[in-house]
N, C-alpha and C positions, 0 to 999 in steps of 0.2 A: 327888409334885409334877411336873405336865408342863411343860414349858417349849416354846415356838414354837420350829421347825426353827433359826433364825435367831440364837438368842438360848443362850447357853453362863452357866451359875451357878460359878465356883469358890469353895470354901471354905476359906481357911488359916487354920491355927492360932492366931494371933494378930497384931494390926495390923502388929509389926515382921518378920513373914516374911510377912503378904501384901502390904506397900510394897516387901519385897526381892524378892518374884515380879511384881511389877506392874513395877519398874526392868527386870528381865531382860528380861519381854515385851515391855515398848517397845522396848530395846535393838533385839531381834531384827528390831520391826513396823517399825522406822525401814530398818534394812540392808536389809530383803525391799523397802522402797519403795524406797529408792533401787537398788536393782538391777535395777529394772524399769522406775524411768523416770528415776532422775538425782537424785532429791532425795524431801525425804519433808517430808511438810505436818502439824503437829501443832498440835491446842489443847489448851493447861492447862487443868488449875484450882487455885485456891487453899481453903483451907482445912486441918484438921487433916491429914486422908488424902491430897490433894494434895502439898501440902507434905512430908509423910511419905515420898511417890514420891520425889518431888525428888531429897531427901537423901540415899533409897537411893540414887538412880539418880547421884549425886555421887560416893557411895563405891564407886559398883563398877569395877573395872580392866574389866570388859567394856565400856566406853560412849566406850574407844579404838575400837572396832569400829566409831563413827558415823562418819560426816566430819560433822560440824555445821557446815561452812563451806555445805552444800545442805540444811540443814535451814528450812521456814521454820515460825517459832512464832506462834501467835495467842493469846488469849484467851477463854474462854465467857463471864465477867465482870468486871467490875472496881469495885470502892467508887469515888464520883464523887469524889476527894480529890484536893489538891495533889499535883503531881510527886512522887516521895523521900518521900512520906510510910505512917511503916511497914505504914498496916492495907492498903495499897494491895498485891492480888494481885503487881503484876511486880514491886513491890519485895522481895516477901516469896519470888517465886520468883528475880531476882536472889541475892538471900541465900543460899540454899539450893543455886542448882547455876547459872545462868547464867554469873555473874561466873568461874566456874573453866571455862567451856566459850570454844573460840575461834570464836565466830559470825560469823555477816555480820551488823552492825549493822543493814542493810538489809535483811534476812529475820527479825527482830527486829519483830513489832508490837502491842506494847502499846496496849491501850485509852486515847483520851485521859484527860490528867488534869486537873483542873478550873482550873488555870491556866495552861494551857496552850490551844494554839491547838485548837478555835476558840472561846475563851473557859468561862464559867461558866455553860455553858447544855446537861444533858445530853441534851437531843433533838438541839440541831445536834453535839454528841458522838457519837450514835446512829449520824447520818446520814453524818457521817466516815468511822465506821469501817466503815458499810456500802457504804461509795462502793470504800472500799480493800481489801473483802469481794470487791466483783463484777468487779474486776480481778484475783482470785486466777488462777491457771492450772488449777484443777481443785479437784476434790473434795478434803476435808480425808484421810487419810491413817487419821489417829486422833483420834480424841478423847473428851478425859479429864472426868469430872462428878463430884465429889463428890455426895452425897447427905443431904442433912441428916435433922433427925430429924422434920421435917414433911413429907420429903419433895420438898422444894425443890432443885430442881437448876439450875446456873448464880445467877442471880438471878432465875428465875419461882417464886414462889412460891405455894402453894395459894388458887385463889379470885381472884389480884390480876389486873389488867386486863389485866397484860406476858403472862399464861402462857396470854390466850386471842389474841393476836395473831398473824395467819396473812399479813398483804400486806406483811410486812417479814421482812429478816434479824436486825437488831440492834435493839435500844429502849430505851428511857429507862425507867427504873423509879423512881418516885417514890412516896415513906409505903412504903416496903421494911416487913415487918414487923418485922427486926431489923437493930441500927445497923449503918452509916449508912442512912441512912435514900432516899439520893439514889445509885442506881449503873446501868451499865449493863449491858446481857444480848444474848446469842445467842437468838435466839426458835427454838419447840420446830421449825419448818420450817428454820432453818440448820442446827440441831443433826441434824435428822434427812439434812440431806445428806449424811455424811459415811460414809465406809466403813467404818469399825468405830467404835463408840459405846460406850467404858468408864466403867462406874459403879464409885464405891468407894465402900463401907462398911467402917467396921470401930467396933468399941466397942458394950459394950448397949444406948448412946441411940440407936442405927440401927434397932435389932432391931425396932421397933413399923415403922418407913419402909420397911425393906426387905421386909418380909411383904406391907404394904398395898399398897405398889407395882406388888410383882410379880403382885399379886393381882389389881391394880385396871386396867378398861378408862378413866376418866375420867382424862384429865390434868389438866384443870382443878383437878380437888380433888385431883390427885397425882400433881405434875408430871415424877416421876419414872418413872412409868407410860409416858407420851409421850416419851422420850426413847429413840431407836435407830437403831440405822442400819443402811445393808445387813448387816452383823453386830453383833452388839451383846454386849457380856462383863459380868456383873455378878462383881466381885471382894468376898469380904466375908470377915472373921473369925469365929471361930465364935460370939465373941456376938452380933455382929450378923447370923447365923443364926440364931438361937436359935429365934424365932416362926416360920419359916417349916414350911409345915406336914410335910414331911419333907424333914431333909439330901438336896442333891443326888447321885449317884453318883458325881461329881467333886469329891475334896477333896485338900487339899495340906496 
């Protein structure tokens, strides 16, 4: 299997030591930012393997090492759901590792929530969060994509209208093909801004996504294909290796 100069495949043993390899890597990609310019820019994501990071990344005595007071956090998605409400990404990352980290509330920015300002309408949602996008100070830092088993990365999913959108950063995603059905997304041109672009897979339901993927030039039908950035890491366990047509030389 070749892979573009640009683009790095690891493979660990299974999802609970590639979340504890993926915590330590961030660790490090946070400290290497902020030592170079003061602060380090990160976007989530949520889901099984997201979330999985998180947790690692709560348990490890290395993540003294950050300052999170110069960390700023974004989001790739968010389900359009009241505040506190649990399917909602930053609640589910709250849970998981925020609430024990000492942040700047105000480097903290969560996608809106649909009762919250600017109401129940996730286009002027979109447009919020992209207003607060292009006040960033720079490129994201890192950022993190789950990968589901179609494929789907953030909230563009194969085929839907969000994942062929090219004259915005952020969008409204509406008939999502899995609930909620109403969320919003990083379109595949913010995603692609960013300096390193990490994919996680892990479990057998990956194994068909991550093959296609890495195989496939169309993001459209696999939108995980289009997602990368000046470097870009694909982390996966071995089953979620399993289809790809030979293991990489890199495995953990």
């Amino acid at each position: 299997m070749t892979l573009p100069p640009n683009l790095s495949l690891l493979v660990h043993r299974d999802p609970e030591l590639m979340a504890q390899a993926a915590a330590a890597r961030l660790i490090t990609a946070i400290v290497d930012a902020q030592a170079a310019g003061g602060s380090a820019s990160v976007v989530l994501t949520g889901g099984r393997n997201g979330n999985g990071l998180l947790a690692a990344l709560a348990g490890s005595p290395a993540r003294d090492a950050v300052d999170w007071g110069h960390v700023d956090l974004w989001w790739g998605d968010e389900r359009f759901l009241p505040a506190g409400h649990p399917d909602r990404n930053y609640t589910q990352a709250c849970q998981a590792l925020l609430d024990a980290l000492p942040l700047d509330p105000a480097r903290v920015r969560p996608m809106p929530a649909s009762d919250g300002p600017p109401g129940d309408d996730p286009e002027a949602a979109a447009e919020a969060y992209a207003a607060e996008l292009a006040d960033a100070p720079g490129p994201f830092d890192v950022l993190l994509l789950g990968v589901g088993p179609d494929t789907h990365v953030a909230s563009l999913f194969p085929g839907h209208p969000a994942v062929r959108v090219t004259d915005r950063t952020v969008v409204a995603v509406r008939e999502a093909p899995k609930p909620p059905p109403t969320r919003i997304s990083l379109t595949l041109p913010a995603i692609r801004s960013a300096r390193q672009v990490w994919l996680l897979a892990a479990g057998a339901d990956k194994a068909r996504a991550a093959a296609t993927a890495l195989a496939a030039s169309d993001a459209v039908e696999a939108p995980a294909s289009g997602a990368f950035g000046t470097r870009t890491l694909w982390l996966l366990d071995q089953a979620a290796a399993a289809e790809l047509p030979e293991l990489p030389a890199t495995t953990a």
